[in-house]
N, C-alpha and C positions, 0 to 999 in steps of 0.2 A: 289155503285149503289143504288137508291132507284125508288122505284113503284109510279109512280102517275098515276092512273085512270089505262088504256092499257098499258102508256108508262113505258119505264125503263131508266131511264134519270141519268147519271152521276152529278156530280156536277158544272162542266164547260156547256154542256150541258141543266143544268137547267138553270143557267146565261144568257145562251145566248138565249134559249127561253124568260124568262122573260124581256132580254133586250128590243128583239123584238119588244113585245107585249106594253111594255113601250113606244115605239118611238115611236108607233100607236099612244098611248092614248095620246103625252103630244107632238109629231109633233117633231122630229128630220129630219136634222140637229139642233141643238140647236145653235145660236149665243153665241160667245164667249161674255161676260158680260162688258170686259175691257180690254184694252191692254199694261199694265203698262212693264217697265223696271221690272230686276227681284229684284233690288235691292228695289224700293217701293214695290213691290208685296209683300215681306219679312217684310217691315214692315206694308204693308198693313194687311196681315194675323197674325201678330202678334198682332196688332189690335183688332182683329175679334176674338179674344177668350169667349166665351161666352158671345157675343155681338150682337145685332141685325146688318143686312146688314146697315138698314137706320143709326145709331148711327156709326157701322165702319166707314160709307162714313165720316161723318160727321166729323168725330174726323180727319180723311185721310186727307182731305182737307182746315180744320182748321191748323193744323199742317205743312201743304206744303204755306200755305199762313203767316202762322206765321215765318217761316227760310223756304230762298232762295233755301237751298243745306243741302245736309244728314250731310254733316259736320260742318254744324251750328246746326241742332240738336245733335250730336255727343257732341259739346262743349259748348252746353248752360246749363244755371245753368237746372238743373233736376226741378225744381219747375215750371219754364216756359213750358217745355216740359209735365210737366203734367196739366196744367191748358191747352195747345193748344188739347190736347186728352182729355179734361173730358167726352165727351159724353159717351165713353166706360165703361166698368165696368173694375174696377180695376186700375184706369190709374195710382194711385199709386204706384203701382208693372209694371204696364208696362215698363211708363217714363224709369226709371232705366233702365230694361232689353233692351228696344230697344237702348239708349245708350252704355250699355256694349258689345252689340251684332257689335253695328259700329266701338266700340275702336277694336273689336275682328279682325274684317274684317280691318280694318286699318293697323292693325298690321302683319296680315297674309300675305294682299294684298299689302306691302306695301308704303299704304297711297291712292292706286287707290281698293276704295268698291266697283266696279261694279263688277254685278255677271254675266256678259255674257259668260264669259269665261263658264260657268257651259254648255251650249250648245254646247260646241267640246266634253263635258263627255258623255258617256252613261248614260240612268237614273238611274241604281244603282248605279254609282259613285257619279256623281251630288248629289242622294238624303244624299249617306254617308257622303258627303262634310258638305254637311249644315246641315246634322242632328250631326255634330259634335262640330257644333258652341251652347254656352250655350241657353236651353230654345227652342230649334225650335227640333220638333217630326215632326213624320210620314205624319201627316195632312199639316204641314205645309209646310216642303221640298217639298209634293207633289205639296201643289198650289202654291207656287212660280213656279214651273216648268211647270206647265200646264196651268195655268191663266195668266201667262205673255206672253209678248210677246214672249218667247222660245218656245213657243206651243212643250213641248216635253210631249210624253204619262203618265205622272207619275198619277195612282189612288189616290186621294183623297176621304178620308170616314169620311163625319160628320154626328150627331148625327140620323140624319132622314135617310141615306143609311143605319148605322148600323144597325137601330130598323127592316129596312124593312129585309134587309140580314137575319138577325136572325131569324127572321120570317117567311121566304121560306124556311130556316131550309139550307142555302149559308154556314152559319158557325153556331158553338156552342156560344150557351149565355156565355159560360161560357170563354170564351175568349174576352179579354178586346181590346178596339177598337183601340189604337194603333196597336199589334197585326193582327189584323183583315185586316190591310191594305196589307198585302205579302199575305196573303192566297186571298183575294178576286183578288186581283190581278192576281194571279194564274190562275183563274176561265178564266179570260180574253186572247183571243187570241194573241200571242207576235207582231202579223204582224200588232195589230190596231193602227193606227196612233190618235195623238192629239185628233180631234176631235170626233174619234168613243169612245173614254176613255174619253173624257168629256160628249157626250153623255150620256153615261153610267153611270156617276156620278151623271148627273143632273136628269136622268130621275127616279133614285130611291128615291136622294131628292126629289124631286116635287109627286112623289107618295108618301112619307114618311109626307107631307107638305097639301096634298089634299084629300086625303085618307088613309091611311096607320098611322091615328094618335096615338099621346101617348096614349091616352085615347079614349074610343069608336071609334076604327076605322071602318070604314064604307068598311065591306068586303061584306056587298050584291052588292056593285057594283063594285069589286073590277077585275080588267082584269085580272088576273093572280091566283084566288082564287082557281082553280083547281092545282095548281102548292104549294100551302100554305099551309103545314099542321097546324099551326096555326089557321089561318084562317078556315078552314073546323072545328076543332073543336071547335069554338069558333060558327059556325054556327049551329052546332048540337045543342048547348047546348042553344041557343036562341029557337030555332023551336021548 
C-alpha cells in the first residue's frame, strides 16, 4: 500500500489511476497501428530490436518486396536477407536469427509457419509457445499477440513504459525489463480486452516519448506528477 497526497493507493490501483489520466492526456481509444498476420508480426518485431519505428517499416517492407513468402526468406542465401533489412541495426545478427526462427517453426509446424493457431491458446500459453522458439522474449511474444491481427490482451513493455513504470514507483528499478512484463501485467485488470491493454501500453509509451524523457523530463507539466515519487523529488530539488 503506499500514500500519495490523502490517497492510500495499492499498486494495481495506482495503474489504473494513472491509466486513466493518461487516456485523457494522449485521447484513448488508441488505433491499432497495423494489422499484420502473427506470423509477420514476429518477424516484424524481431525487426524492431533496438531500431527506429520508421527504419523497422522500412527494412519490413524491403524484405516482403524482396521474397514473395516467409519461405523464401527461410531459404535464401543469408547475405540476401540481410542486405533486404539493412536499414535496421544489427541486420547481421538478425538475418540469421529470423531464418533460424522459420526453419524452427517449419519444423514444429510441420512445414505450415503460420501462427494463428496461437489464438485457440490462452495468452499464457501462446506467450510460452513462442517465447520458446530461439531469440523471441517477453516483448516480443507480447506484440505478435497484441499488434496483430490476434488482438489478444498480451502487455507489452518497451523501453519508454519501463522508465515511466519505474518512475511511479509500478515496479523496482532494480528489476530488469524482461521481468517487469508479469508483474505489470498483474497491475492490470484480467477482464481487459485487446484494446484496453494496448491502450495502456501506448499511453505510457507516448508519456515516456513526450514527457516523461530519459533526460530532463518535463514533470512540471506532467498529469500524473502527484502519483510520481520520482517526479515530486526531482521537483523539490529544482524549486
Amino acid at each position: 500500500m503506499e500514500t500519495v497526497g490523502t490517497l492510500s493507493l495499492t499498486p494495481g490501483e495506482k495503474a489504473l489511476r494513472v491509466h486513466e489520466r493518461l487516456c485523457v492526456a494522449y485521447g484513448c481509444p488508441i488505433a491499432f497501428f497495423h494489422e499484420l498476420d502473427p506470423l509477420s508480426e514476429l518477424v516484424s518485431a524481431l525487426l524492431s530490436h533496438r531500431t527506429r519505428n520508421r527504419d523497422t517499416g522500412r527494412a519490413f517492407r524491403q524484405l516482403r518486396a524482396r521474397f514473395p513468402t516467409w519461405q523464401a526468406v527461410r531459404d535464401a542465401p543469408t547475405a540476401e536477407v540481410q542486405e533486404a533489412i539493412a536499414p535496421v541495426t544489427w541486420p547481421e545478427q538478425k538475418a540469421p536469427r529470423i531464418q533460424a526462427i522459420l526453419r524452427e517453426l517449419t519444423a514444429r509446424r510441420g512445414g505450415d509457419m503460420a501462427l494463428d493457431f496461437l489464438g485457440e491458446l490462452s495468452v499464457p500459453q501462446a506467450r510460452a509457445w513462442l517465447e520458446s522458439l530461439p531469440g523471441v522474449g517477453p516483448k516480443t511474444s507480447a506484440a505478435v499477440l497484441l499488434f496483430s491481427r490476434l488482438r489478444m490482451p498480451a502487455l507489452p513493455v518497451d523501453s519508454h513504459h519501463y522508465r515511466v513504470a519505474v518512475r511511479l514507483g509500478l515496479i523496482s528499478a532494480r528489476i530488469p525489463v524482461g521481468p517487469a512484463h508479469a508483474l505489470l501485467t498483474a497491475l492490470l485488470p484480467p477482464s481487459w480486452d485487446a484494446q484496453q491493454v494496448y491502450d495502456h501500453h501506448e499511453v505510457l509509451m507516448l508519456h515516456g516519448q513526450r514527457c516523461c524523457y530519459y533526460q530532463s523530463p518535463a514533470c512540471e507539466r506532467c498529469p500524473v506528477l502527484d502519483l510520481c515519487p520520482f517526479g515530486q523529488e526531482r521537483m523539490q530539488e529544482v524549486s
